[in-house]
Every structure is written in C-alpha cells, then in structure tokens.
N, C-alpha and C positions, 0 to 999 in steps of 0.2 A: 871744169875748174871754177867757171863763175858758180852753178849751184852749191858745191863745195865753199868758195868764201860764203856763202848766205847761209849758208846750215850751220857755220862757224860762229856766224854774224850771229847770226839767231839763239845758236847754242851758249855763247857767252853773253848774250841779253838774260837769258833765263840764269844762268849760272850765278850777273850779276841780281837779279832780282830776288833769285833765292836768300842770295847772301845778305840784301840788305836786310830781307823779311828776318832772317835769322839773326842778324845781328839785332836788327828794332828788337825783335822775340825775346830776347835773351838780356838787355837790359831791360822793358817791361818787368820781366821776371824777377831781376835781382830785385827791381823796386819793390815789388809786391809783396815777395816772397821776406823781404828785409822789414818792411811794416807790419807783415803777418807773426814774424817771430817778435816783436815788442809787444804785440798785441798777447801774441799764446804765452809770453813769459809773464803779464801781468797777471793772467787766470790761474785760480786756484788747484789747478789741475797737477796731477804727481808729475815728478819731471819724467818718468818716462813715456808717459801720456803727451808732454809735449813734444819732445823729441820725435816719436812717431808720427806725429801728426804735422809735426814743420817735414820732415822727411818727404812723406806722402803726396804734401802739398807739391815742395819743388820738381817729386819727379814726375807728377801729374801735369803740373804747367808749362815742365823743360817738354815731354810728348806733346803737348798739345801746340806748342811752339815749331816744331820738328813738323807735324800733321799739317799745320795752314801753311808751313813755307816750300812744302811739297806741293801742295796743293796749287799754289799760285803762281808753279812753272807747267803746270797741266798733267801733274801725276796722280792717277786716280788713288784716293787715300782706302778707298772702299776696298779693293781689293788688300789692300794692306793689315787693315784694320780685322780683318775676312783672316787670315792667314795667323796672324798675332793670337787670334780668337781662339783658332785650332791648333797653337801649337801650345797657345794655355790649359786648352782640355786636355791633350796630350800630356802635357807635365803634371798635372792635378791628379789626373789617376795615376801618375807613376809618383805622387808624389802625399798619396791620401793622409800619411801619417802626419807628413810634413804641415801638410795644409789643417790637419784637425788641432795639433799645436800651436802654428799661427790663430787660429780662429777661439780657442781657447785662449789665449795669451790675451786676446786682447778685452776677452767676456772678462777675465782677471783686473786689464788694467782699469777698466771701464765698471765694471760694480762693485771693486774692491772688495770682495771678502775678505783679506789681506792685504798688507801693504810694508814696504819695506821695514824692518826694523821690527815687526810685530813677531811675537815668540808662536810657533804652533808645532803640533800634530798630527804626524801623516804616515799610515802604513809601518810605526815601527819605528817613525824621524822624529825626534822631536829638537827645536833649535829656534833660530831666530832667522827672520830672511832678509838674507842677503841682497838680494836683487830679483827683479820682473824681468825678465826678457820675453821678446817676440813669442820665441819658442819652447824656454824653458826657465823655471825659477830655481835659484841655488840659496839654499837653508845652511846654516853656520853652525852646527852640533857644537854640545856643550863641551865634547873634545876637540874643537876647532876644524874639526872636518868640513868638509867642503860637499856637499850633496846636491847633484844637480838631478829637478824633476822635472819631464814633459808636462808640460801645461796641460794639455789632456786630460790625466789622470790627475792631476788636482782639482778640475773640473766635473768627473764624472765620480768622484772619489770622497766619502767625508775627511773635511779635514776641521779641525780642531784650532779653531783661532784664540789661544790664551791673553791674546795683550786686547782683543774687543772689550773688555767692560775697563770700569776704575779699579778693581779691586777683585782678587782671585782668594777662591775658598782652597784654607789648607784643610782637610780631614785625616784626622789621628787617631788611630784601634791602641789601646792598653789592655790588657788585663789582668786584675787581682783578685786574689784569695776571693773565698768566701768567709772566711773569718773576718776579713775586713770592713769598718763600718763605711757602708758608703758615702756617707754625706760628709765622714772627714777625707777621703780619696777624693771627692769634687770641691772639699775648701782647697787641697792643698794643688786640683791641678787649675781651682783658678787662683790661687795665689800666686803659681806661675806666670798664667798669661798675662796677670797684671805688669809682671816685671819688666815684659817685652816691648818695648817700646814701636819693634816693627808692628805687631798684632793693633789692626783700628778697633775703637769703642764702640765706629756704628758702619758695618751689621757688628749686633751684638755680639760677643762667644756664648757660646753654648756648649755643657756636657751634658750627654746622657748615658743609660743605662742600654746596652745594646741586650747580645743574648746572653743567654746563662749557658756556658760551655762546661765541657766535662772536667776541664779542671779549674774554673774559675768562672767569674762577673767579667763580663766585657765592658771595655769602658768607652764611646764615643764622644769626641772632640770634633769642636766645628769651630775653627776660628778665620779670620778674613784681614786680608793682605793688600797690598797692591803689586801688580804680576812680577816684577822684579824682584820682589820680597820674598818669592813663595819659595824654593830652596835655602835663603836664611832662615826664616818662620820652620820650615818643616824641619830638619837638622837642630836646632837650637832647643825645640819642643820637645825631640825626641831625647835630647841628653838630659835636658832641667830638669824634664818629671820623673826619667828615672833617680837623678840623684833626690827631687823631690823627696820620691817615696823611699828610699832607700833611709834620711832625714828621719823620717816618719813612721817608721819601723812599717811600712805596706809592701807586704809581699805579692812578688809577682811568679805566680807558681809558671812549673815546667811539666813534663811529663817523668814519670819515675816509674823506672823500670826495678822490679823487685825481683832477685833469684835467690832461690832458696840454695841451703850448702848439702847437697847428697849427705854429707856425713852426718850432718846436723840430724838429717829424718829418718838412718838411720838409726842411731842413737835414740832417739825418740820412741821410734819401734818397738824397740830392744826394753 
C-alpha cells in the first residue's frame, strides 16, 4: 500500500507537471501564433498563401508543445517521433496522388502562374479562377459552370494565362471577292475599328493581306484590347464589318455549287 500511495504521489506529480507545461505551451502559442498572423496579414502575400502558412505555423507549434510536455514527464519523444515518421510513409504511398496535388498546389500558390480572378485555358476549359486550394483549383466557365482541377495537372500541363499581360490580341479572318479593290476593304475595315472605343491606339491595329483562297483574298485583322474586352472586341467586329461591307457594296463570296438541268443537255444534243 505504501509503494502504491508513491507511485500515485509520483504519478500525479508528473500528471501535474505535464499539465502545467501544457497549459504554459499553449498560451505561448496563442501569443505567438496571434503576432504571427498581424505579421502574415500585413505581407503582400495572396490570402491563400496566408492562410496556409498561419495553419502550418499553429499546428507545427501546438506538436511541438505536446513533444516537450511529454518529454518532461520522462516519455521518450524518440520513439514517438520514430512511429509518426512510419505511419507518414505509409500514408504518402497510399496517398501519392494526394500528396503530388498538395505539392503542386502550393508550387501554384507560391510562383503564381495564376492567380484568383485571372481568365485562363486549360485542356478544353476556358473561364476565370475561382479559387487555389491546397489540392485543387475551380475555374468559373463562361456558362457559370463550376470546374474543379488537381493541381497536378495544372502543373505538369500548359496552361494559358489570358489576364498576364495589360492588353489581349483579338485576331479576325474575312474574306472578299477578288473583284474587290483592296485598299477600299482596309479603308473601310479601319474605319470600323476607329469607331470602337473598346479597340486601344497603342499596340497599333493592323490589316493585312493573308492567302489568296479559291474563292477569294483573305483578309487578316490584328487589333488589341484589354482581357475583359476581348469577347466584346471580337463579337462587335465581327457584326460592323460585315455590315461594313455590305454599306460598301464588298462582297464576301461562298462556295457555289452549279448543276446542270439533264433536260437542258439534252436539248442541246438534239
């Protein structure tokens, strides 16, 4: 009985010691941890870049708080740490997809090839992005659809950042007659672009002469936007010049299919 009360004695000495370490541990933490996010919310950093990294911090210093208060009742943290280790391997091969998303995700948040709200292109998607996550990013199609992709393969995959520059090239194919004279078809398709207020002066517009097709002069249009613009620009262009030329008597040939009338040839015959 007497060993028994001192093993008690003893056992609740350490119990309380834990407790205090853990409790010290743990307001530490909130202080730190409370300084750290003033600190991370004044950097320029995307908020999901903060977010993860205030995350990171608390549950790296709540373990590490948890490790020394074990520690200081006589429990080896080595084996602990030992076992933690191997049941991380463990998980990481069952979990390889998982983890090459995570790790992806964060090459995304961290060199930004994109970033919220930037319009892009990807395998077929094109839209605006929604959101970064850890493990995956969801794009906004111009039908409101909701398209969620592993990070991964944005990663390992071209993707087409349209909101990167100030200003996005609209390119526009016409084609008219050859009877047509061409230097009045390029007064009147820059007569248009003058009209358009969305179309910038500098980069300049430019038309040119593409190929010479089998049933007409191809016409190439190069004018410049800023990325928001580039579906009004493109749509707007494409109704003006036809009424343009329509204005302007410039025809835009098709293909004509001719069939002869059996009767006709033989009569002809005859």
């Amino acid at each position: 009985m007497e060993k028994f009360n001192e093993y008690m004695i003893e056992f609740g000495q350490k119990i309380l010691i834990f407790a205090i370490v853990l409790i010290a541990g743990i307001v530490v933490v909130k202080v730190i941890t409370a300084l750290a996010k003033k600190a991370i919310l004044k950097t320029k950093l995307d908020h999901t870049v903060k977010t993860f990294l205030y995350s990171i911090l608390r549950v790296l210093l709540y373990a590490l708080v948890v490790l020394i208060s074990l520690n200081t009742i006589g429990i080896k943290v080595d084996s602990i740490i030992a076992a933690i280790g191997a049941a991380a391997l463990t998980a990481g091969l069952a979990l390889q997809d998982t983890i090459k998303n995570f790790v992806s995700g964060m090459i995304i948040i961290f060199s930004k090839p994109f970033t919220a709200g930037d319009l892009i292109e990807f395998e077929g998607v094109e839209g605006y992005v929604q959101s970064i996550r850890v493990f995956y990013s969801t794009i906004r199609t111009y039908e409101n659809k909701m398209v969620q992709i592993p990070n991964s393969r944005l990663t390992s995959n071209n993707v087409t950042n349209c909101s990167a520059g100030d200003y996005r090239r609209v390119s526009l194919k016409f084609t008219v007659s050859y009877e047509d004279k061409l230097s009045m078809v390029k007064s009147v398709i820059y007569g248009v672009i003058s009209k358009n207020d969305k179309i910038l002066a500098d980069p300049e517009p430019k038309v040119y002469i593409g190929s010479h097709l089998d049933s007409g002069v191809e016409i190439i249009v190069f004018v410049w936007g800023v990325p928001d613009d580039y579906f009004p620009i493109y749509f707007s262009m494409q109704e003006q010049i036809k009424l343009a030329f329509d204005e302007n008597g410039i025809t835009i040939p098709y293909p004509h299919l001719e069939i002869a009338n059996p009767k006709q040839e033989d009569l002809s015959n005859k």
